[in-house]
N, C-alpha and C positions, 0 to 999 in steps of 0.2 A: 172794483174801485176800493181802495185801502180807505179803511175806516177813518175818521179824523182822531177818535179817540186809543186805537191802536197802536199799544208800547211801540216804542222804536226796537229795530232789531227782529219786528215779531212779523213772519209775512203774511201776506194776505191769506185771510180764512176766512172759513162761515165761523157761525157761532157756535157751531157743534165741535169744531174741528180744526186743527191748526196743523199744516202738512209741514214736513222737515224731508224734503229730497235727503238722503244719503246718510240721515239719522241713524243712529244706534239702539235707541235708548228712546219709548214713548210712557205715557201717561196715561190713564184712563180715569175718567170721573162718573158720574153719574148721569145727569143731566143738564143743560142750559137753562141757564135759569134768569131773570129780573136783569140785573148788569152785565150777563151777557148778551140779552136782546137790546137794551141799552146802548151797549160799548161794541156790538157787533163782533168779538170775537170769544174765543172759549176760556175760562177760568177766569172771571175779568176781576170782582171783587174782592173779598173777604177771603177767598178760597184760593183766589191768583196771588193774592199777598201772602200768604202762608207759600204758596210755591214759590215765589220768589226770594222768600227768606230760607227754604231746605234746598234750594240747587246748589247753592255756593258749598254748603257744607255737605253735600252727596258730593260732588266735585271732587275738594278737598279730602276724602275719604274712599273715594274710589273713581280715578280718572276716566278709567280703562272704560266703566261702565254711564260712567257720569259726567261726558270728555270737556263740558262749558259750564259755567257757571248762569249761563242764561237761557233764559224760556225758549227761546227763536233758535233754539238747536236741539229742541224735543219735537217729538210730533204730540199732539195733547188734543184728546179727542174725547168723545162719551160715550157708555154704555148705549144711551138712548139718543138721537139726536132732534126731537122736537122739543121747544122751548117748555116749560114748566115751570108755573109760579101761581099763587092760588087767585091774584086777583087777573089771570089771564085765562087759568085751566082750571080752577077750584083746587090743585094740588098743588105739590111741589116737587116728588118725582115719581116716576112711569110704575107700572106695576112690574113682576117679576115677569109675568106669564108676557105682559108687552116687550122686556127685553129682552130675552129671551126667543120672542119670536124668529123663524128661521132664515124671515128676509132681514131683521136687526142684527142676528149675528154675522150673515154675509157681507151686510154693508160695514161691519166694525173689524169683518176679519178681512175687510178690504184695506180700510184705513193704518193697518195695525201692520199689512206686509212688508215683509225686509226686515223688520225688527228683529233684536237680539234679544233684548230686554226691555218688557212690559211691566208698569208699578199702577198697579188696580188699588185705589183707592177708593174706600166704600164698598158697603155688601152688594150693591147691584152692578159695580163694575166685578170685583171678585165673582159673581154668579156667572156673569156674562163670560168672563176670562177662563173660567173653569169647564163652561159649555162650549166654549172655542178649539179647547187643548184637547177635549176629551173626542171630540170630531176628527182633530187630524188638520183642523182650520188654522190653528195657531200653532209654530212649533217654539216662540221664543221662550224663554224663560222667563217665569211669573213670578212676581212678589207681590203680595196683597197685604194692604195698611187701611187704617182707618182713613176717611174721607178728608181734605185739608180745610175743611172750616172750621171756624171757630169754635164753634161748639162741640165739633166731635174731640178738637185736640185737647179741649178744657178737661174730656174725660180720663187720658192719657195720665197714669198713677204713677207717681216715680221721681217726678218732678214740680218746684214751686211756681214757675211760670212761663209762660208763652213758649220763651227762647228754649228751656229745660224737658219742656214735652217736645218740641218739635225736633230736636234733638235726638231723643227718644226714638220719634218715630222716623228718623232717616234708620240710626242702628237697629230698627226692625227689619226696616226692607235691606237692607244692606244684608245683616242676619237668613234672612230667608233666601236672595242670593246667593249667599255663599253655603247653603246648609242644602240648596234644592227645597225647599219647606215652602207648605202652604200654610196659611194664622186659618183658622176656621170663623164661619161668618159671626159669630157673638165679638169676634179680637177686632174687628174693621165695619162697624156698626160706625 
C-alpha cells in the first residue's frame, strides 16, 4: 500500500529503500531514520529536501548519468536498512562492523544491481560501497560525497550558502565520476 505521505511520482518502498525498474543511476545513504519511519519511505526529510534540490542540477550537468530531474527515477536505498533514531534505538546510525556485515552487504548489493552509477553519500555508505566493489558484489562506478543533511552540507567550504555548497557538492560527485576517484572517508563525513 502506497504511503499517504509519499511524493508523487515516487513508487512504492520500504523505508529503507526506494526501487526504480530500469534506473541507471542510484543513491545510497546511511540509515532510516525519524521521518522516514514517519512518512514510510527513504530520504523523507531534511535529507530528501537537499536531494530534491541536487537532482535538477546533476541533471542539468550530466544527463547521460543523471537522465530526470526527479527522485522516482533513482533507486535510493541505505547502507543499513533498520530504522535508527535515538528516541527509538538510543542512536542514530548502525555501527561500521553492523554495516558491513556480510548478510548487509548481500542485501544492498542486491538492491544496488543493474546500476551503472552509484553516489554513496556519507562514510557508512562510502564504507559500505567500498566493501561491495572490492568483493566483485558491485561493478557500477562509485562517487562518494558527503551525507545530504543539513548539517553535513553546512560543513562544505567554498561557498556562502545552502544553494553554493550543494552546488559544490553535486561538482564533486560529478568530479569523481569523471576522474574514476574515490574522496577518502574524512571528505564525506
Amino acid at each position: 500500500m502506497r504511503p499517504a505521505s509519499l511524493p508523487l511520482g515516487v513508487p512504492t518502498a520500504a523505508v529503507h529503500h526506494q526501487p526504480c525498474p530500469g534506473a541507471c543511476t542510484g543513491f545510497v545513504f546511511i540509515c532510516p531514520g525519524r521521518w522516514e519511519a514517519q512518512r514510510g519511505y527513504p530520504c523523507a526529510g531534511g535529507t530528501g529536501a537537499n536531494l530534491a534540490r541536487v537532482l535538477p542540477l546533476l541533471h542539468a550537468l550530466d544527463a547521460r548519468r543523471f537522465p530526470s530531474p526527479q527522485r522516482a527515477d533513482y533507486v535510493i536505498t541505505n547502507a543499513w536498512a533498520q530504522i535508527e533514531y535515538p528516541a527509538l534505538t538510543g542512536r542514530s546510525v548502525p555501527t561500521l562492523e553492523e554495516v558491513l556485515a556480510p548478510w548487509n552487504l548481500q542485501r544492498l548489493a542486491t538492491e544496488l544491481q543493474g546500476l551503472q552509477w552509484v553516489v554513496g553519500c556519507g562514510a557508512h555508505a562510502q564504507a559500505a560501497l567500498q566493501a561491495l566493489c572490492a568483493s566483485g558484489q558491485l561493478s557500477a562506478r562509485v562517487a562518494c560525497e558527503r551525507h545530504l543533511s543539513q548539517r553535513a552540507i553546512n560543513g562544505i567550504r567554498g561557498a556562502a550558502d545552502s544553494a553554493g555548497r550543494l552546488a559544490l557538492w553535486c561538482q564533486g560527485v560529478l568530479q569523481q565520476f569523471d576522474a574514476g576517484l574515490a574522496k577518502t572517508a574524512e571528505n564525506v563525513a
